[in-house]
VMD Tcl script that builds the backbone (N, CA, C; Angstrom):
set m [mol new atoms 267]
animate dup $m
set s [atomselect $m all]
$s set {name element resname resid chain x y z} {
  {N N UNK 1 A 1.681 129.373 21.612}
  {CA C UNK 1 A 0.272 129.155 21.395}
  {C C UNK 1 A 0.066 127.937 20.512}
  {N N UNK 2 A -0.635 127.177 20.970}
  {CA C UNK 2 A -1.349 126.314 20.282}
  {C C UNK 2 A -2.314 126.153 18.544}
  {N N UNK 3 A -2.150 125.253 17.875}
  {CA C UNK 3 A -2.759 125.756 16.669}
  {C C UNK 3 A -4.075 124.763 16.563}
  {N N UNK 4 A -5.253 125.004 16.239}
  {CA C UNK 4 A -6.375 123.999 16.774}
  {C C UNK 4 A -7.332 124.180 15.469}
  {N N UNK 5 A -7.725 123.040 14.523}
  {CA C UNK 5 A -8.564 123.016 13.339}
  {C C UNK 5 A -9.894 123.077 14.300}
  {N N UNK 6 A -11.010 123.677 13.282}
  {CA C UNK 6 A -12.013 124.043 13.674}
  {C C UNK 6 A -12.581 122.394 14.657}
  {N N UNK 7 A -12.775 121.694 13.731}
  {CA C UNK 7 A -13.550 120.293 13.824}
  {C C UNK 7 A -12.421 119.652 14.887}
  {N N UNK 8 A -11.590 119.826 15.233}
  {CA C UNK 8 A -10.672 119.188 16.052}
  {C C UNK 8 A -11.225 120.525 17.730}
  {N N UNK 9 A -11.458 121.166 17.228}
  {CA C UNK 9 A -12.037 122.318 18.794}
  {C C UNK 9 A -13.022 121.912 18.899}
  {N N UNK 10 A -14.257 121.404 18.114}
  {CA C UNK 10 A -15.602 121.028 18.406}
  {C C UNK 10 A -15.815 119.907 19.030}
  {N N UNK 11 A -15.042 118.979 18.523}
  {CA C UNK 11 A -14.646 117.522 19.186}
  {C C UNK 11 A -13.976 117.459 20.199}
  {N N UNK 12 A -13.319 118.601 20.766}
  {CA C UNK 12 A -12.519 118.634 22.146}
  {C C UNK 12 A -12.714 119.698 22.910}
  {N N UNK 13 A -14.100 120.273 22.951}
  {CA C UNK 13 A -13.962 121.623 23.172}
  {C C UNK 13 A -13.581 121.329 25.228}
  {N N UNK 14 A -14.674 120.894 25.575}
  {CA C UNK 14 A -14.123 120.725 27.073}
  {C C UNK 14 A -12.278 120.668 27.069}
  {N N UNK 15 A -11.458 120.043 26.605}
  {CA C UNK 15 A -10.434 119.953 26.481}
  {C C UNK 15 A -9.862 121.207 26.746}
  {N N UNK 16 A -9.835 121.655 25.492}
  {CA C UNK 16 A -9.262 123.074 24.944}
  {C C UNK 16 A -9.750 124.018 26.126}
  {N N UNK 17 A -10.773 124.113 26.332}
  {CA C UNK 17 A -11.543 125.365 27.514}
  {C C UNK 17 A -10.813 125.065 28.904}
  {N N UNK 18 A -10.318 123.861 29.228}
  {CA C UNK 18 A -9.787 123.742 30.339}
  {C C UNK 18 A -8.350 124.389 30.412}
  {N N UNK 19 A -7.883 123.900 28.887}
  {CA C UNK 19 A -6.313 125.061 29.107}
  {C C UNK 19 A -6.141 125.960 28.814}
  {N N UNK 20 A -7.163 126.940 27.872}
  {CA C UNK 20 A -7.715 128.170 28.492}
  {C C UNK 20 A -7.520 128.620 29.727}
  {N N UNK 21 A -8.718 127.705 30.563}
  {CA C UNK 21 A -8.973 128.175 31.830}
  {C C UNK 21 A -7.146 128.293 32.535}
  {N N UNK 22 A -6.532 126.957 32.392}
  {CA C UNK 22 A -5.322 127.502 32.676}
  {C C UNK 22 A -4.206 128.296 32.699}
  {N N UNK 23 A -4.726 129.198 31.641}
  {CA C UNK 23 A -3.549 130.242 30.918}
  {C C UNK 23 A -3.183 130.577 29.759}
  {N N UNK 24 A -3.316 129.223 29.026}
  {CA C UNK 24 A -3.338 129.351 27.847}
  {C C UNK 24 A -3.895 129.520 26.500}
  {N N UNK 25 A -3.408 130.234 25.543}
  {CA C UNK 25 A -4.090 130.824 24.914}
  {C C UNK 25 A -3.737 129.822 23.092}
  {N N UNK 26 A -5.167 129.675 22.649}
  {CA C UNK 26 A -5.212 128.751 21.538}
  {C C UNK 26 A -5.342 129.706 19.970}
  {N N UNK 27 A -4.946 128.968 19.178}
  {CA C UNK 27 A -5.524 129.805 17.822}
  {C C UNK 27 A -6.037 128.582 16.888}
  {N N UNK 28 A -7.252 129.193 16.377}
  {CA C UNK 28 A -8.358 128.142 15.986}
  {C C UNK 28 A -7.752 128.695 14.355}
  {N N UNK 29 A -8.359 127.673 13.810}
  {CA C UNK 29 A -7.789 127.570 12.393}
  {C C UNK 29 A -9.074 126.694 11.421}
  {N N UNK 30 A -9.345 127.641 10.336}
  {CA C UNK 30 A -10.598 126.783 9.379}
  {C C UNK 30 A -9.726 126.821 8.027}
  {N N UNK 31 A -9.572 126.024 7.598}
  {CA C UNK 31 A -8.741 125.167 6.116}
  {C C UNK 31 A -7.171 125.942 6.539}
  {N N UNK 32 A -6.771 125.807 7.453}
  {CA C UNK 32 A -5.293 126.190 7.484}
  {C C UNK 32 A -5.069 127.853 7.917}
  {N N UNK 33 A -6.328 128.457 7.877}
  {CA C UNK 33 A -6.023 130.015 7.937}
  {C C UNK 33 A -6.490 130.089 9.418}
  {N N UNK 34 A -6.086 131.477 9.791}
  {CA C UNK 34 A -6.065 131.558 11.734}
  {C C UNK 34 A -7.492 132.962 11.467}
  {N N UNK 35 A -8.752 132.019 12.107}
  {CA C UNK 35 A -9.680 132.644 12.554}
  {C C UNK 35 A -10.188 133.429 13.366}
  {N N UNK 36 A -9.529 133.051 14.645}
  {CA C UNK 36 A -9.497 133.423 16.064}
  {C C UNK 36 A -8.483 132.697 16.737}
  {N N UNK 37 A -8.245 133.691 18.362}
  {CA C UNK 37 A -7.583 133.100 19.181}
  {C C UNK 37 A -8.325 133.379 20.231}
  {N N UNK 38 A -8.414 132.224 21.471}
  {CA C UNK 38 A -9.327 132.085 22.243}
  {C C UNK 38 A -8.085 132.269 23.477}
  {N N UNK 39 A -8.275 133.289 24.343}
  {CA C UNK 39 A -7.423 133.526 25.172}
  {C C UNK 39 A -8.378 133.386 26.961}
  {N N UNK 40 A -7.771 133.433 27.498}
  {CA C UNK 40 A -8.072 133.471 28.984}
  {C C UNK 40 A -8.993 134.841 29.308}
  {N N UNK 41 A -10.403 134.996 30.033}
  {CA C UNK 41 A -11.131 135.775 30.236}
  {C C UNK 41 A -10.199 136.673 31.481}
  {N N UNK 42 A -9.711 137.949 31.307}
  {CA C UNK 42 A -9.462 138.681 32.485}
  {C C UNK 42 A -7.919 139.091 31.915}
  {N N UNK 43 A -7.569 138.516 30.650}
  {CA C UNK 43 A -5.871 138.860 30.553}
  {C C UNK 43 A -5.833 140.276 30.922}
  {N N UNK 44 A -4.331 140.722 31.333}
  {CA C UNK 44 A -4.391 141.807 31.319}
  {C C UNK 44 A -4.501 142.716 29.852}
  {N N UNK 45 A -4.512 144.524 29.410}
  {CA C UNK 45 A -4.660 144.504 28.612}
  {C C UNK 45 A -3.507 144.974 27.670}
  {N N UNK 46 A -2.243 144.347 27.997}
  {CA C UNK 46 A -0.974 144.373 27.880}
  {C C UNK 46 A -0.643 143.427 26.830}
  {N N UNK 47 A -1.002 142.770 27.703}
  {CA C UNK 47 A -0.998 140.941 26.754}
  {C C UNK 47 A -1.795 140.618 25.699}
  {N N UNK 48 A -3.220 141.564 25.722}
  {CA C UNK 48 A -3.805 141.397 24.816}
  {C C UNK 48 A -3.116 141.921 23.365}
  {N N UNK 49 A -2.923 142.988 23.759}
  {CA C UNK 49 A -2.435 144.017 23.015}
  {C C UNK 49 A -1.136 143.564 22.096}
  {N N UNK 50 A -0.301 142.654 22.973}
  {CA C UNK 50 A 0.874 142.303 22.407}
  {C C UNK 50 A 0.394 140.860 21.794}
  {N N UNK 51 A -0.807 140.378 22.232}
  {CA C UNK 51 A -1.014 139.032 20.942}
  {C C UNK 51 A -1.641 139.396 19.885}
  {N N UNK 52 A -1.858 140.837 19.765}
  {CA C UNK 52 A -2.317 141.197 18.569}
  {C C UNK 52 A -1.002 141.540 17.613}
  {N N UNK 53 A -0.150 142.245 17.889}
  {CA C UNK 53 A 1.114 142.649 17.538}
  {C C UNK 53 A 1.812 141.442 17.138}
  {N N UNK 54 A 1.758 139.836 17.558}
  {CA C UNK 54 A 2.003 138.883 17.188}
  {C C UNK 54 A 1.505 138.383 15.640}
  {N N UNK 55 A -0.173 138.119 16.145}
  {CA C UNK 55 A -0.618 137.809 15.050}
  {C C UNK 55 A -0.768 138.941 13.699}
  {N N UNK 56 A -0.212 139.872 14.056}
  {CA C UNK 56 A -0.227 140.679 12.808}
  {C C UNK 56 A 1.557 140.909 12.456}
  {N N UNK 57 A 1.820 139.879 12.988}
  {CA C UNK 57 A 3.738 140.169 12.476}
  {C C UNK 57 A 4.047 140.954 13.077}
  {N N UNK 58 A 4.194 142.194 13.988}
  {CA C UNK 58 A 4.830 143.147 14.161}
  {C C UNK 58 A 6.019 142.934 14.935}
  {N N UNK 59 A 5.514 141.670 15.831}
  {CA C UNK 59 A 6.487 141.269 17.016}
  {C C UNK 59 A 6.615 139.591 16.859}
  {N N UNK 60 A 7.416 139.292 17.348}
  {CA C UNK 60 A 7.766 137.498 17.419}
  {C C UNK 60 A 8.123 137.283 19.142}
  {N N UNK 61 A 7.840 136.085 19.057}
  {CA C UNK 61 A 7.599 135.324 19.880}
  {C C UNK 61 A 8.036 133.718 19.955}
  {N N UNK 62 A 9.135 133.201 20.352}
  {CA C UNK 62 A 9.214 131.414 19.976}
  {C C UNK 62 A 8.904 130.915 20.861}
  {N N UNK 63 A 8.360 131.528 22.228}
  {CA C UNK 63 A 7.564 130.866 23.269}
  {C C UNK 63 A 8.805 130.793 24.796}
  {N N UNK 64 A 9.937 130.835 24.354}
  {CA C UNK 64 A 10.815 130.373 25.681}
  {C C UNK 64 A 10.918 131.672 26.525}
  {N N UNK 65 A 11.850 131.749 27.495}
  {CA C UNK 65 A 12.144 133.082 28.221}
  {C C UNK 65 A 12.890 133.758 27.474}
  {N N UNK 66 A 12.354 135.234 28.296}
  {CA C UNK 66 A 13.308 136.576 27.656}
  {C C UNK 66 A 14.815 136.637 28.447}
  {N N UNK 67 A 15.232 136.547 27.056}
  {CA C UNK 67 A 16.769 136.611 27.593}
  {C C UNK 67 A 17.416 138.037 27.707}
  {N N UNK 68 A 18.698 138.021 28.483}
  {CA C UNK 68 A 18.948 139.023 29.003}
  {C C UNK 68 A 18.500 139.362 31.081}
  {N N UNK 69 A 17.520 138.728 31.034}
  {CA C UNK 69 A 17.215 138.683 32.373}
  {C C UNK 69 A 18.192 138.773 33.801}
  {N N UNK 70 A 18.504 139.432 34.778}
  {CA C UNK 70 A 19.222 138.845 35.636}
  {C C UNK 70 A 18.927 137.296 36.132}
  {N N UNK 71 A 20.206 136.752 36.696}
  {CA C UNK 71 A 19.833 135.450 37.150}
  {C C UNK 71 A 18.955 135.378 38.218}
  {N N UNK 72 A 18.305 134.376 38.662}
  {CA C UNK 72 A 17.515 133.880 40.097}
  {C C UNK 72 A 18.777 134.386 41.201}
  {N N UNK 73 A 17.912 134.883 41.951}
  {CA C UNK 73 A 18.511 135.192 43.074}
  {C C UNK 73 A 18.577 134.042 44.030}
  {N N UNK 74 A 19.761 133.787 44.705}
  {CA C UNK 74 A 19.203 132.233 45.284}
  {C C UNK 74 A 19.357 132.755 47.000}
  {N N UNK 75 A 18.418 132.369 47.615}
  {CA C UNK 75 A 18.145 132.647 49.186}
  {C C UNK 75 A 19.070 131.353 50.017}
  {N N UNK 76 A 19.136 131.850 51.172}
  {CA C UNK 76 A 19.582 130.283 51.600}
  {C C UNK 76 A 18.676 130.671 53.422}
  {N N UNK 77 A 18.383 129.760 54.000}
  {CA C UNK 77 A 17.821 129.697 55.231}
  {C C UNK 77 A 16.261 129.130 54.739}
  {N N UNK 78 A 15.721 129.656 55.227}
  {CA C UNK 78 A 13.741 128.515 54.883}
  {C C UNK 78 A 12.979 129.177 53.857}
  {N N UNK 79 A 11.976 128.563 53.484}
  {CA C UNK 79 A 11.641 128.791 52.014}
  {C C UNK 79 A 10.219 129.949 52.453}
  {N N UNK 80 A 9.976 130.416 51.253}
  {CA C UNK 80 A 8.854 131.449 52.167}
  {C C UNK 80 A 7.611 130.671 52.310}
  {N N UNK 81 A 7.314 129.248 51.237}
  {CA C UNK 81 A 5.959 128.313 52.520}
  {C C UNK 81 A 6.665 128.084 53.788}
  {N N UNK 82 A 7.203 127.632 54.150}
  {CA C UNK 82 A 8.073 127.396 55.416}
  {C C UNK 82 A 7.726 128.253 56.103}
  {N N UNK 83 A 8.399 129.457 56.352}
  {CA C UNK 83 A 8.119 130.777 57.033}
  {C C UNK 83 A 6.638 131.197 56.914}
  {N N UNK 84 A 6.054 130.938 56.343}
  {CA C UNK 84 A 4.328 131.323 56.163}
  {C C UNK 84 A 3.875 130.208 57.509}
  {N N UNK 85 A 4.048 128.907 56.876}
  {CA C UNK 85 A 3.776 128.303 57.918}
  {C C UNK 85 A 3.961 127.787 59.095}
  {N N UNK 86 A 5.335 128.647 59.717}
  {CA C UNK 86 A 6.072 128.227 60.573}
  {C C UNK 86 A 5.396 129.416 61.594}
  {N N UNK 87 A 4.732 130.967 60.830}
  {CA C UNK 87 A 4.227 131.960 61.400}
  {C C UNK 87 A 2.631 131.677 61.989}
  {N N UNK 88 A 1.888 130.755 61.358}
  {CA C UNK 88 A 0.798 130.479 60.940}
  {C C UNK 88 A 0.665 129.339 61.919}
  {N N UNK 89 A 1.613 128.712 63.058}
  {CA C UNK 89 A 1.732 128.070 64.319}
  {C C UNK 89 A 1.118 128.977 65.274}
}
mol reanalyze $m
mol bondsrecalc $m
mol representation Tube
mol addrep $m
């Protein structure tokens, strides 16, 4: 998440609202302290839940992937746009 001074969101707000709109989620800040966080309208309420658990310490977060994951499975023959649009003839 992003860290955004008040007067720096007012002066960019179109900015900021657009990467919102994209997904991402900002935290607004007045003299250095975290006021709000302006997240995406519709998150699920999973995510909400766990950026609260963030901003109150309970849980961390450094932003990269969760490790432990199995690897990518790798396919070989046509990709599924391919096959979408090879059906879609």
């Amino acid at each position: 998440m992003e860290t955004v001074g008040v007067r720096q969101l007012k002066e960019n707000l179109s900015r900021y609202l657009k990467r919102v709109r994209s997904g991402e989620s900002i935290v607004v800040t007045d003299r250095k302290k975290e006021i709000a966080i302006i997240v995406p309208s519709g998150k699920e309420a999973d995510e909400e839940k766990l950026l609260q658990l963030i901003q109150r310490g309970v849980a961390h977060w450094s932003g990269g992937k969760p490790k432990g994951l199995r690897s990518r499975v790798v396919s070989c023959g046509k990709s599924v746009s391919e096959a979408v649009l090879e059906d879609r003839r």
